[in-house]
Rosetta silent file (secondary structure, phi, psi, omega in degrees, C-alpha in Angstrom):
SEQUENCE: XXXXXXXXXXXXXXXXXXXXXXXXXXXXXXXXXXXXXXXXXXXXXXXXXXXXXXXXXXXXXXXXXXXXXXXXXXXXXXXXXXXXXXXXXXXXXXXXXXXXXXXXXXXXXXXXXXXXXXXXXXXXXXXXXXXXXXXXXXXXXXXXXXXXXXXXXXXXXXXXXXXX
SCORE:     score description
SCORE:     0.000 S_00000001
   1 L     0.000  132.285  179.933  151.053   32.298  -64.653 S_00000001
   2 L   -98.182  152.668 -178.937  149.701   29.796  -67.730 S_00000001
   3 L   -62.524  157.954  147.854  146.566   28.634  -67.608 S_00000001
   4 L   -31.333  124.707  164.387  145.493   25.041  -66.650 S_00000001
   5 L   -62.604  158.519 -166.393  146.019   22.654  -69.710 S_00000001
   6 L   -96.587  144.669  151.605  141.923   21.394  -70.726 S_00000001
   7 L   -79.783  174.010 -169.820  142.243   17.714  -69.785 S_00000001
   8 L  -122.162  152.013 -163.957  141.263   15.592  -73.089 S_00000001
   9 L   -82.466  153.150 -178.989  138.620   13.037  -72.553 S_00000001
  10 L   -69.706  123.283 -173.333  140.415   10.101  -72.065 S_00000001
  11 L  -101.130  138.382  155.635  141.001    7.569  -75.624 S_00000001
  12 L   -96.331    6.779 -162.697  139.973    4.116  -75.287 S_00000001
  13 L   -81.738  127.600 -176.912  140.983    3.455  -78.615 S_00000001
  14 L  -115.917   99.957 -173.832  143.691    0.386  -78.118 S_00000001
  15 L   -60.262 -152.674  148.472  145.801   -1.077  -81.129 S_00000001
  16 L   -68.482  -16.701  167.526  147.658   -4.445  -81.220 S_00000001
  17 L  -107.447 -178.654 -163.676  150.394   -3.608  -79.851 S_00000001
  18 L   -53.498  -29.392 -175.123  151.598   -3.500  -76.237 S_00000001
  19 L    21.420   62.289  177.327  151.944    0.185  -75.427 S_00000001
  20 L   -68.598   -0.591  167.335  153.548   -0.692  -72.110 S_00000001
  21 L   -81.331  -36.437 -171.654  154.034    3.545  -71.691 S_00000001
  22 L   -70.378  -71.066 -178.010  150.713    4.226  -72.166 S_00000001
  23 H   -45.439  -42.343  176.374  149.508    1.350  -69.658 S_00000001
  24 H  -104.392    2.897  162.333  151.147    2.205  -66.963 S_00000001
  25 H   -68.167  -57.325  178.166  151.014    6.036  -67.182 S_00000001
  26 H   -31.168  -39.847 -172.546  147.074    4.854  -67.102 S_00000001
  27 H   -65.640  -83.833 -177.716  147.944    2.446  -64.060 S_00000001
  28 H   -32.858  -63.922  177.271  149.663    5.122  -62.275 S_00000001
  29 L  -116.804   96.751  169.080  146.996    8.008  -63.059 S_00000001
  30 L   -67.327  159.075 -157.270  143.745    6.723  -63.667 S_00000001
  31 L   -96.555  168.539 -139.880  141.420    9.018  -66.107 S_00000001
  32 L  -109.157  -72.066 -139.275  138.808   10.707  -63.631 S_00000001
  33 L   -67.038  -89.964 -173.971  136.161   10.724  -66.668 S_00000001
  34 L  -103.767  172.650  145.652  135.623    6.645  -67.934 S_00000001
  35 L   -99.721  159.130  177.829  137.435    4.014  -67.643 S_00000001
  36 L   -48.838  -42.435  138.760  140.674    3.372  -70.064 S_00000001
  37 L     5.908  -48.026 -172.511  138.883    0.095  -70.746 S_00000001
  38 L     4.475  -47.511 -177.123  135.817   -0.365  -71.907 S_00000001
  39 L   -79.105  -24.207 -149.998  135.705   -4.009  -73.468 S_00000001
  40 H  -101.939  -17.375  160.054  137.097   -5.045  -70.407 S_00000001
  41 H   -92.853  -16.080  138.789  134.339   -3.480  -68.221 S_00000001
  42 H   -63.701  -65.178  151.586  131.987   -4.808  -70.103 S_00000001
  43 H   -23.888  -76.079  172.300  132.893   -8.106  -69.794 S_00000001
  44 H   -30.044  -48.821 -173.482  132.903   -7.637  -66.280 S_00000001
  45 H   -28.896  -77.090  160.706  129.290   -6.307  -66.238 S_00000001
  46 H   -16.576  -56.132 -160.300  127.016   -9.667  -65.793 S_00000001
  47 H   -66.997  -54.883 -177.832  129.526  -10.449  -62.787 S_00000001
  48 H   -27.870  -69.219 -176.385  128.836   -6.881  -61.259 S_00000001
  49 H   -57.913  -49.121 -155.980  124.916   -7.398  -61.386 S_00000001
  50 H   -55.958  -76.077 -175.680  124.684  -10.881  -60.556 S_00000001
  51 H   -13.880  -60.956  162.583  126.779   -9.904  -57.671 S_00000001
  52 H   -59.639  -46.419 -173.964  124.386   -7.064  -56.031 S_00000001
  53 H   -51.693  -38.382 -178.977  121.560   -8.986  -57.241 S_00000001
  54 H   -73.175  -45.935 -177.223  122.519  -11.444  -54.159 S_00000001
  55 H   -72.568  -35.304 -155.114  123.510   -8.963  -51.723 S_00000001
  56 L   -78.137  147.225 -177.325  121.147   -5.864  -52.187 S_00000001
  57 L   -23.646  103.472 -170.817  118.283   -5.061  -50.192 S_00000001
  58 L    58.261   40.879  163.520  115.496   -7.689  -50.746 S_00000001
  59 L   -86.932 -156.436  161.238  117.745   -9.543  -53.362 S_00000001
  60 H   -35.690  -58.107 -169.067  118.362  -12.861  -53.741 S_00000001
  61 H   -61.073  -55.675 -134.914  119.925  -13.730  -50.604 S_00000001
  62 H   -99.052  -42.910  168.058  117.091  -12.129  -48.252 S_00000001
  63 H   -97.286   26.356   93.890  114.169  -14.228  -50.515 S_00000001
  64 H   -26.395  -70.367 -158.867  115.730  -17.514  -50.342 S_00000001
  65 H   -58.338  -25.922 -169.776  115.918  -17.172  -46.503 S_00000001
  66 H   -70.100  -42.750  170.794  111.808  -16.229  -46.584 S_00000001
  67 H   -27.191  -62.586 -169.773  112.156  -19.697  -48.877 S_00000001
  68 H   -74.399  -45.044  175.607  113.392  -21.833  -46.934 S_00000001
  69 L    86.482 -160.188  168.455  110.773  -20.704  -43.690 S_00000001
  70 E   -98.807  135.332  175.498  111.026  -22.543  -40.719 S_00000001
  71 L   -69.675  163.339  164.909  112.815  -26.246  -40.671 S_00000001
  72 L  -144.635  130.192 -177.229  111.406  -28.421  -38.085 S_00000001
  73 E  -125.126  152.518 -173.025  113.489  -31.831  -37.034 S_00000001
  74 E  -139.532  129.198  175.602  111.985  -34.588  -34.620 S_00000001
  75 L   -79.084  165.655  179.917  114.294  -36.584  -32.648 S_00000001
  76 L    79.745 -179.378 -166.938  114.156  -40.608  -32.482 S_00000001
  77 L  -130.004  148.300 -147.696  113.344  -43.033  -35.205 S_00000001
  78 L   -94.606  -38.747 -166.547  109.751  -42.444  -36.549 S_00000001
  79 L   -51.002  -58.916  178.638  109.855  -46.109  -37.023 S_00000001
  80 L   -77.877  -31.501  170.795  110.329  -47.541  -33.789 S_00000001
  81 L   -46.307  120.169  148.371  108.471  -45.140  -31.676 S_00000001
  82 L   -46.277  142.465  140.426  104.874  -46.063  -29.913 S_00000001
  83 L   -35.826  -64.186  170.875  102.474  -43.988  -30.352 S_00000001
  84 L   -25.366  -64.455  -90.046  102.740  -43.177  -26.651 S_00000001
  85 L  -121.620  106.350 -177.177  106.450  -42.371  -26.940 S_00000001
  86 L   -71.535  170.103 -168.519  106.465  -37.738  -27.188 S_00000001
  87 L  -139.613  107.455  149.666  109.235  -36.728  -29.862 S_00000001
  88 L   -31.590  132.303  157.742  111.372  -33.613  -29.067 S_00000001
  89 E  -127.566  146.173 -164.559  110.876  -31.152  -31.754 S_00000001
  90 E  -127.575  123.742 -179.250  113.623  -28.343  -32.860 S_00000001
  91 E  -124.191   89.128  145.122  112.376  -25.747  -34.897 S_00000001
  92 E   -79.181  133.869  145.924  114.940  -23.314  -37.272 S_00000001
  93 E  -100.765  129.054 -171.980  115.134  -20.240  -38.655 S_00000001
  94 L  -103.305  116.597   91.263  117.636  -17.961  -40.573 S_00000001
  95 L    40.653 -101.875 -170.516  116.728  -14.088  -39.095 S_00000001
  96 L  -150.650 -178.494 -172.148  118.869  -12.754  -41.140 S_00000001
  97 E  -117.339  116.361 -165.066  122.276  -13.157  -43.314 S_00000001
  98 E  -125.869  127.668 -179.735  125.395  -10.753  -43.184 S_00000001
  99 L  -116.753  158.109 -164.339  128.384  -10.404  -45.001 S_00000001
 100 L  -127.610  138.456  166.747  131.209   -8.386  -42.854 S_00000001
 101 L   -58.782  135.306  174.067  133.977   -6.534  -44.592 S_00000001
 102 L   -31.094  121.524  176.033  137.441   -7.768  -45.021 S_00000001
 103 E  -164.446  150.456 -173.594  139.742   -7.802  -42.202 S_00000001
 104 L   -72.359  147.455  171.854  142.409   -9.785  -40.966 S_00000001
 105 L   -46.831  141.228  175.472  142.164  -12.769  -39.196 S_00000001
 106 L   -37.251  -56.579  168.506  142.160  -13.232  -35.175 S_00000001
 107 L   -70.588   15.785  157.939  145.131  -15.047  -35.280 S_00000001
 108 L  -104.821  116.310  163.190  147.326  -12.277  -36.418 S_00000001
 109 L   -88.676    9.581 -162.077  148.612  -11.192  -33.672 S_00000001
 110 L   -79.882  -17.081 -179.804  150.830   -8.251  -34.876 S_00000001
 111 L  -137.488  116.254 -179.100  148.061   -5.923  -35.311 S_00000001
 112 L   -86.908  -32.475 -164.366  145.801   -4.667  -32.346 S_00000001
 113 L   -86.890 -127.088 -154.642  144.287   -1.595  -33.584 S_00000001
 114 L   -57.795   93.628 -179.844  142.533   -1.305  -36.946 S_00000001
 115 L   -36.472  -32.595 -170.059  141.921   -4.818  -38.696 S_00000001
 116 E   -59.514  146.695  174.649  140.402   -4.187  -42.080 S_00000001
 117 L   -96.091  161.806  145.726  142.281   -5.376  -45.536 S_00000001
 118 L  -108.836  171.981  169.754  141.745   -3.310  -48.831 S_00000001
 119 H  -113.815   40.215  161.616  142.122   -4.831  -51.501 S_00000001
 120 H   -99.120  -14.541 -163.564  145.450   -3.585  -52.793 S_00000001
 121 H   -81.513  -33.270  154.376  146.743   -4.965  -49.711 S_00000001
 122 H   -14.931  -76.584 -167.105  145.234   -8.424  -50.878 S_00000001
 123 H   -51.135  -52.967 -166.361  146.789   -8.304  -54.119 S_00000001
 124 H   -70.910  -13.193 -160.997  150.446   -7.809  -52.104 S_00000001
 125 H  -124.709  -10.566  160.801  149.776  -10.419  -49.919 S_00000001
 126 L    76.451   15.503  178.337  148.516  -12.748  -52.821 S_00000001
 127 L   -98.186  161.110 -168.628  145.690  -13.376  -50.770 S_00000001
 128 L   -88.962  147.619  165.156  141.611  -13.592  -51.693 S_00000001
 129 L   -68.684   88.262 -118.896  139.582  -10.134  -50.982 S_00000001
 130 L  -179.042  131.576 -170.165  137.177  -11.457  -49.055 S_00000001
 131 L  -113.399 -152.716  161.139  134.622  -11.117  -45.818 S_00000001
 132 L  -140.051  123.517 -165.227  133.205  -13.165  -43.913 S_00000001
 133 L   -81.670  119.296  177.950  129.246  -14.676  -43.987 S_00000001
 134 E  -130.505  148.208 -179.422  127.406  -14.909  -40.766 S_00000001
 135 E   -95.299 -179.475  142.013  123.854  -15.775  -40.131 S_00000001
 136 E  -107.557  134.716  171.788  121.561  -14.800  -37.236 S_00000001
 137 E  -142.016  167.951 -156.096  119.521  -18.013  -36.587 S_00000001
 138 E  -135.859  115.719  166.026  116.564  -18.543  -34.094 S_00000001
 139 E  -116.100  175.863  175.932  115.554  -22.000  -32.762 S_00000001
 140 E  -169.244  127.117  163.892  113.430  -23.372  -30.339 S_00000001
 141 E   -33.079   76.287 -158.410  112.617  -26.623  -28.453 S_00000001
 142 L    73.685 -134.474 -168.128  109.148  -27.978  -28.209 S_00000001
 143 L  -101.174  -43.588  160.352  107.241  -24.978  -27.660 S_00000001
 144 L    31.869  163.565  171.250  109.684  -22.916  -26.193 S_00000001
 145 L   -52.451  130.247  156.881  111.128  -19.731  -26.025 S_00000001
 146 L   -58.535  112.240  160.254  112.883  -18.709  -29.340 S_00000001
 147 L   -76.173  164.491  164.155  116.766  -18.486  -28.851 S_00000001
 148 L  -130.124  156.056  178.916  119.197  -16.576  -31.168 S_00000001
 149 E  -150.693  150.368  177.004  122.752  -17.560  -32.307 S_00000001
 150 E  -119.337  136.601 -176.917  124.897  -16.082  -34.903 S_00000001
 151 E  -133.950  151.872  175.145  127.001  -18.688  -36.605 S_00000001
 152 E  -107.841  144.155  175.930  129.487  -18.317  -39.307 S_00000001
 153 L  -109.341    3.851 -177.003  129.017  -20.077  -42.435 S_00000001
 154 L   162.992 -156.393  150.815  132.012  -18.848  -44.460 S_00000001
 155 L  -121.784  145.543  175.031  134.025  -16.767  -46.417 S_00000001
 156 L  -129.470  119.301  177.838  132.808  -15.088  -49.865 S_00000001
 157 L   -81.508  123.424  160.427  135.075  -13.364  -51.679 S_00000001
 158 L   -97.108  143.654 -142.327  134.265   -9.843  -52.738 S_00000001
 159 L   -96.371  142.746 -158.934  134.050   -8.504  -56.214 S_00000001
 160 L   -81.716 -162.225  167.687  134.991   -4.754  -56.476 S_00000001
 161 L    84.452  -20.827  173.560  133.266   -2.507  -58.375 S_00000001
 162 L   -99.578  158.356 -173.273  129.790   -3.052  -56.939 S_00000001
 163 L    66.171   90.264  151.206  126.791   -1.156  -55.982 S_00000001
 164 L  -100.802    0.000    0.000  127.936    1.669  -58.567 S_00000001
């Protein structure tokens, strides 16, 4: 029996020219160790942080919403109104903000059980990686009870690679 060959640390060293053997032995078996890469994950970096910086626990995302507080709107024209004349008031709040992992849309109906995309299947389908952003929001009427509603406000596509 021969021993196990030592793997070799992986070279990042690239020249000028194409080395289309090399690249896609890499593609096929990615090194374990680094990435093949380097300049190119670098690059990348800035995108990475900014990225987490929105989502992650008491980022960006979660102090904005403490920003913003509660809205308050008054019905009617401020203008025209008597004194006399009471004004509904509506009072909002965003709870909280959610982004939900990638999965196909409702309106495919070919698949009942498990929904979720990766995002090689993205790439094959030439489609964005991507979840979808929902809010929890809380209003209330006059004095009222608080209600809650979850609303969606979009899609955000997401960048891989994050929360390393």
């Amino acid at each position: 029996m021969a021993p196990a060959p030592s793997r070799q640390p992986t070279a990042t060293n690239w020249s000028v020219e194409y080395d289309t053997a090399r690249r896609q032995r890499l593609f096929r078996n990615p090194p374990r160790d680094h990435t093949a890469y380097p300049s190119l994950a670098a690059a990348i970096e800035p995108h990475v942080h900014s990225f987490n910086a929105v989502f992650e626990q008491g980022g960006l995302l979660e102090k904005g919403i403490q920003d913003i507080g509660t809205k308050v709107f008054l019905d009617g024209d401020s203008y025209s109104a008597s004194q006399d004349t009471l004004r509904n008031k509506l009072s909002v709040r965003i709870k909280e903000v959610f982004l939900e992992p990638p999965a196909l849309p409702p309106s495919n109906k070919h698949v009942t059980g498990d929904r979720r995309v990766f995002p090689s299947e993205s790439r094959e389908r030439h489609a964005s990686y991507k979840g979808r952003l929902r809010a929890r929001i809380e209003y209330r009427v006059n004095n009222g009870e608080w209600k809650e509603s979850v609303r969606e406000l979009g899609s955000v596509p997401i960048m891989l690679r994050v929360c390393d």
